[in-house]
C-alpha positions in Angstrom: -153.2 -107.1 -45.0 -154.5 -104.2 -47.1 -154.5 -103.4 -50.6 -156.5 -102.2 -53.8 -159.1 -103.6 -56.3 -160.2 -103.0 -59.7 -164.2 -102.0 -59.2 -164.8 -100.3 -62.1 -164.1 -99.5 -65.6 -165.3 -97.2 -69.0 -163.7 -97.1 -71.9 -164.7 -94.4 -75.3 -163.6 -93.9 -78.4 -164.3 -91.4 -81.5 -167.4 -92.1 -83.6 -165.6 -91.5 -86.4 -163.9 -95.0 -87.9 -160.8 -95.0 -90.7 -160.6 -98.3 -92.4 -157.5 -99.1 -94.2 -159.3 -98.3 -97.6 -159.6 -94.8 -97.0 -155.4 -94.6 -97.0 -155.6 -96.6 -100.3 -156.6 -93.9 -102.3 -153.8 -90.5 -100.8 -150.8 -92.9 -99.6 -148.9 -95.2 -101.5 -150.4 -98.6 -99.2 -153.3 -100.9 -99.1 -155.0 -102.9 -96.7 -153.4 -105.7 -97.2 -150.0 -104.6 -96.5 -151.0 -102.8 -93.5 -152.8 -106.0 -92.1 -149.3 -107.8 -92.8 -147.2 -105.2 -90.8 -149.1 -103.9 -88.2 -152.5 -106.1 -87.4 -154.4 -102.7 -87.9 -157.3 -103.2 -89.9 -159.8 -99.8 -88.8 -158.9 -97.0 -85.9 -161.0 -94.0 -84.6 -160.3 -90.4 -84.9 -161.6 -87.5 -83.2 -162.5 -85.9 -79.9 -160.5 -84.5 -77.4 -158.1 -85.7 -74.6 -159.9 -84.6 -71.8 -163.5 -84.9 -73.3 -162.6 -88.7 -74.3 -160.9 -88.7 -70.6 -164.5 -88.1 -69.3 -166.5 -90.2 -71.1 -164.6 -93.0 -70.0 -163.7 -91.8 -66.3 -168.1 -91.3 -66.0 -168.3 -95.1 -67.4 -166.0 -96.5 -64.9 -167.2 -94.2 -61.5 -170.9 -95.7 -62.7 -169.4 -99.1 -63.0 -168.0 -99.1 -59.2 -171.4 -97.7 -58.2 -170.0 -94.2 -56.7 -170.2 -91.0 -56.8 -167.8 -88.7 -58.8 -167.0 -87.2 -55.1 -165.5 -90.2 -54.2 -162.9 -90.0 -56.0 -159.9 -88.2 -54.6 -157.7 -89.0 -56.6 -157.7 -88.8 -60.5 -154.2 -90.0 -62.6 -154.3 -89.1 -66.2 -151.9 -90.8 -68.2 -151.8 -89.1 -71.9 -148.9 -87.7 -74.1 -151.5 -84.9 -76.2 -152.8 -82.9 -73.4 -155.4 -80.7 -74.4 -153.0 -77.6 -73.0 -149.6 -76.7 -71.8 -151.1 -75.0 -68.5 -153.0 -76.1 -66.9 -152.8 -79.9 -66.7 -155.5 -81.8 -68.6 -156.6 -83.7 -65.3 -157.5 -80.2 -63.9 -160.3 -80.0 -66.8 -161.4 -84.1 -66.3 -161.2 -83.5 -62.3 -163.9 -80.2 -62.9 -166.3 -82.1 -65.7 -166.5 -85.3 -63.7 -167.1 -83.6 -60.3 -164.5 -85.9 -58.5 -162.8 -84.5 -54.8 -158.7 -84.5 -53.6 -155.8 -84.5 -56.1 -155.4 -84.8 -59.6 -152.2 -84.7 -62.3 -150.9 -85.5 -65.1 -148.7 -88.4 -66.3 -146.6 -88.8 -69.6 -144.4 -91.3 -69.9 -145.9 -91.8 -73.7 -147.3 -95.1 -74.8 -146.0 -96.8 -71.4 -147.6 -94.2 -69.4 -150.6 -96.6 -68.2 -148.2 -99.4 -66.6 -146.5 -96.5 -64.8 -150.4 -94.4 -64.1 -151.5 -98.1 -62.3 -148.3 -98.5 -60.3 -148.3 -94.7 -59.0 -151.4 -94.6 -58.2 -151.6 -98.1 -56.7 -148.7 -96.9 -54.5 -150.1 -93.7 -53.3 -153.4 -95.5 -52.1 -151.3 -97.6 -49.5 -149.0 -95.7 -48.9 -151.6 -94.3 -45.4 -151.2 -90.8 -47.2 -155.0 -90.5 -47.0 -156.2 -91.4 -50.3 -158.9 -94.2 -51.0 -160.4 -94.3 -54.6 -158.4 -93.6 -57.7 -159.2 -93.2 -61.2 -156.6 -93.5 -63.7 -157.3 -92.9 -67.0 -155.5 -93.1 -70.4 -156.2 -91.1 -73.0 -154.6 -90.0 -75.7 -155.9 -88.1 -79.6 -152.8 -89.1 -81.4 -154.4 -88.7 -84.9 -153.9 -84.4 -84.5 -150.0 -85.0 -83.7 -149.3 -87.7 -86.9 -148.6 -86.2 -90.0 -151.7 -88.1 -92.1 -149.4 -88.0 -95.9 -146.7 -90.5 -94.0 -147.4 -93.6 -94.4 -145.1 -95.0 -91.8 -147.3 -93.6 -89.4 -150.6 -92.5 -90.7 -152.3 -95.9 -90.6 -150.6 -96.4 -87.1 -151.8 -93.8 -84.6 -155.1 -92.8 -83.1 -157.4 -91.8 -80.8 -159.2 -93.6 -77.6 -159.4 -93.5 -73.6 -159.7 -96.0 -71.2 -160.1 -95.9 -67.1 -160.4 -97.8 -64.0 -161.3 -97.5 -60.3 -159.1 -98.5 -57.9 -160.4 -98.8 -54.4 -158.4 -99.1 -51.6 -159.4 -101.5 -49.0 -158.1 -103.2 -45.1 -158.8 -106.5 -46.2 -158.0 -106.5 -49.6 -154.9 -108.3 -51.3 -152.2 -106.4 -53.2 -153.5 -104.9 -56.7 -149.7 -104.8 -58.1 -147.2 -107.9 -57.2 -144.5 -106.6 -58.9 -143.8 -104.0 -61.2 -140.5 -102.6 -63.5 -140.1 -99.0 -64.5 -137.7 -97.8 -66.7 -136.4 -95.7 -69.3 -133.2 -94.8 -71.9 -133.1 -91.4 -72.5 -130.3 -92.2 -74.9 -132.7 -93.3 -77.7 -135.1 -90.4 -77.5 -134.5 -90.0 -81.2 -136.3 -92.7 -82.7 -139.6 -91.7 -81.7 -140.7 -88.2 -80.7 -142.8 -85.5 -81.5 -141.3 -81.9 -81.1 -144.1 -78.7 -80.0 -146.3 -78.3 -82.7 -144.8 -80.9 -84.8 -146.0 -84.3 -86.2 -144.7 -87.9 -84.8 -141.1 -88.8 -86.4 -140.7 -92.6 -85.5 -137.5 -95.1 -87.0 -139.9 -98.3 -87.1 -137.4 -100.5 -87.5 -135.1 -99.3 -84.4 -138.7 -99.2 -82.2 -139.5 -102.5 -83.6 -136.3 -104.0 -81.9 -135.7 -102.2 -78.6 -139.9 -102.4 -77.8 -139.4 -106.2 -78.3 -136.2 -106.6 -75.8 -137.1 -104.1 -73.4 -140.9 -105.5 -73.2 -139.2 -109.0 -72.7 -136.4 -108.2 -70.4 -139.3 -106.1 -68.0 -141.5 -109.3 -68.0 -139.2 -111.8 -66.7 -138.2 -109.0 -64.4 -141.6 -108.7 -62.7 -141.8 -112.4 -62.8 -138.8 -113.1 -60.9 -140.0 -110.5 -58.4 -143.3 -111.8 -57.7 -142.1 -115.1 -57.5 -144.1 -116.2 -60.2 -144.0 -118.0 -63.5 -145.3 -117.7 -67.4 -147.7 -120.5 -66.5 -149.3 -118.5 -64.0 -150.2 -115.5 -66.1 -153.9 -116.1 -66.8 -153.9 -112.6 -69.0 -151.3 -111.2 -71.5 -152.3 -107.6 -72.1 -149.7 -105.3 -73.9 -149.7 -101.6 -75.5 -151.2 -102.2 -78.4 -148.9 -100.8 -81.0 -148.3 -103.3 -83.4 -149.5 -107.2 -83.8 -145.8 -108.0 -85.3 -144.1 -106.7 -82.2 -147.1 -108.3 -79.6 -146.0 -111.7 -81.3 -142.4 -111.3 -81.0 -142.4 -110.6 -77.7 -145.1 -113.5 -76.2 -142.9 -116.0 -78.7 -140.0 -114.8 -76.9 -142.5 -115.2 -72.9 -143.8 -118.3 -74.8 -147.3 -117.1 -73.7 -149.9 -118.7 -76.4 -152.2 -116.5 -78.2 -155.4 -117.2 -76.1 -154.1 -115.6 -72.8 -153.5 -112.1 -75.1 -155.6 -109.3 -75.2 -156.2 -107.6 -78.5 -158.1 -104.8 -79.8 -155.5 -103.0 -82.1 -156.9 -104.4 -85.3 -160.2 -102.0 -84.2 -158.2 -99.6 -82.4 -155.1 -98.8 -83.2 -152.2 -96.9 -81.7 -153.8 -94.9 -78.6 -150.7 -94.8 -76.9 -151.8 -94.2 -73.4 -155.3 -95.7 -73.6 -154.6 -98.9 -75.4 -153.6 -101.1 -72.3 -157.1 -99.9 -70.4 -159.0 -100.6 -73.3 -157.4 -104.1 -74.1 -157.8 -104.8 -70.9 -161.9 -103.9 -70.4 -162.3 -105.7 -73.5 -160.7 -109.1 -72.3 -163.5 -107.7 -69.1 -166.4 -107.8 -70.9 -165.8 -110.6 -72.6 -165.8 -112.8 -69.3 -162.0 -114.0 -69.6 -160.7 -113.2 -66.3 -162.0 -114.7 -62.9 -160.9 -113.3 -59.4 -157.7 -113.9 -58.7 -156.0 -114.5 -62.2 -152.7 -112.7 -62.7 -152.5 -110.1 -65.4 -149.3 -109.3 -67.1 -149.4 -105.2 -68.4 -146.7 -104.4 -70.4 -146.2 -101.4 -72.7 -143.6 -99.5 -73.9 -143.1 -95.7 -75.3 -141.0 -92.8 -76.8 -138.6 -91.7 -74.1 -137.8 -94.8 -74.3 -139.7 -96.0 -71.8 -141.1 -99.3 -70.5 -143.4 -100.7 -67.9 -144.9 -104.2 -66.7 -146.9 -104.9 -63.8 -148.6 -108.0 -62.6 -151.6 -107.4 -61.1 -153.9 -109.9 -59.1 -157.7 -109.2 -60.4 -160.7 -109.3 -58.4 -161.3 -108.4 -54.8 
């Protein structure tokens, strides 16, 4: 048997902190009718995708007790890359000092789920790789148009990472997993070159809440496994209102979620990573709990993966 394990993670985020009261007095809102819709009470702005990317790849590399070298291979899931050419994982690959291959992933705010699973894969597939670092990170705040108030209070800026080592003796990291995407509804949430965010909340709202669902039972019924069993609910972080709806809909209480948007935020690729590190360092998972990561994105796309924590 052979398989990976979680041995390190980092998380950063923007000094910078936007409470709801500093919308109050430009957009037609408050803080209590943001709290009511979205769960979002403060967010961070600032920084840049591949200097945010570093700060948290450094934190986890430190936190599995290696050396950047070690690393040979580096995942990036983000949707603002600093450039169009060259990939922003070229620029986090050089800063950190890591070895082997490095790219790119967008597959917007579900980008993590699939970043875990690819990665993951690669490291048994016997193609020579054995430590990953896959990082999401993400400075939404400089693609949302700040005087819409649909989307303003939403969006923002973050990164989050972990070390996956690749060991003989080790169980499988990823039990299951469930990829997908309907190009059909690109529309209701997209971002053209060198535009702002144009998002139909509503329409979001009801296809993140079915295709979430319908990709959880999936991974479930491929692992063999049932809600019960999940020890760890940890979801893209886009909205409280949607989390809700969807673990109603799992029936998975509120103590096995993780949540950090109300201090967060939207960070699209890095909300999962740093849900998850927070539910970390917060001792609420043991070795061998099953975690449920779920997130889903403009494209549309969607991802869930149970993964087996601990060595």
């Amino acid at each position: 048997m052979s398989g990976s394990s979680i041995t390190g993670w980092g998380s950063a985020l923007p000094e910078k902190v936007v409470t709801n009261a500093d919308f109050e007095s430009r957009l037609d809102t408050s803080d209590s009718w943001i709290v009511e819709r979205t769960g979002i009470r403060e967010r961070r702005f600032g920084g840049t995708t591949s200097g945010l990317a570093v700060d948290a790849g450094a934190a986890a590399i430190e936190r599995a007790g290696l050396e950047p070298s070690a690393i040979d291979l580096l995942v990036l899931s983000t949707t603002t890359p600093d450039m169009t050419v060259p990939a922003t994982s070229s620029t986090v690959h050089a800063q950190l000092g890591c070895s082997g291959a490095a790219f790119d992933l967008n597959a917007a705010c579900a980008g993590y789920v699939y970043a875990v699973v690819a990665a993951d894969a690669m490291l048994s597939a016997g193609i020579g790789f054995t430590k990953a670092l896959v990082i999401g990170s993400d400075t939404l705040s400089a693609i949302t148009d700040m005087e819409d108030r649909g989307t303003a209070v939403l969006f923002a800026d973050g990164a989050g990472a972990v070390v996956l080592e690749h060991r003989e003796e080790a169980s499988p990291l990823v039990l299951a997993s469930d990829l997908g995407l309907d190009g059909s509804l690109l529309s209701i949430l997209y971002a053209e070159h060198g535009g702002y965010m144009k998002m139909e909340g509503r329409e979001v709202f009801r296809r993140a809440v079915r295709a979430c669902v319908d990709s959880a039972f999936k991974v479930l019924r491929q692992a063999g496994l049932t809600v019960e069993e999940i020890a760890l609910f940890v979801p893209h972080q886009a909205n409280l209102r949607i989390v809700e709806a969807v673990a109603q809909r799992l029936s998975i209480p509120p103590e096995r979620w993780a949540i950090v948007l109300d201090t967060t935020g939207n960070t699209s690729s890095a909300s999962i990573p740093l849900a998850l590190i927070d539910a970390v360092e917060h001792d609420r998972l043991s070795s061998g709990d099953i975690v449920l990561l779920s997130g889903f994105g403009a494209g549309m796309t969607w991802g869930s993966a149970l993964v087996r924590w601990g060595a």
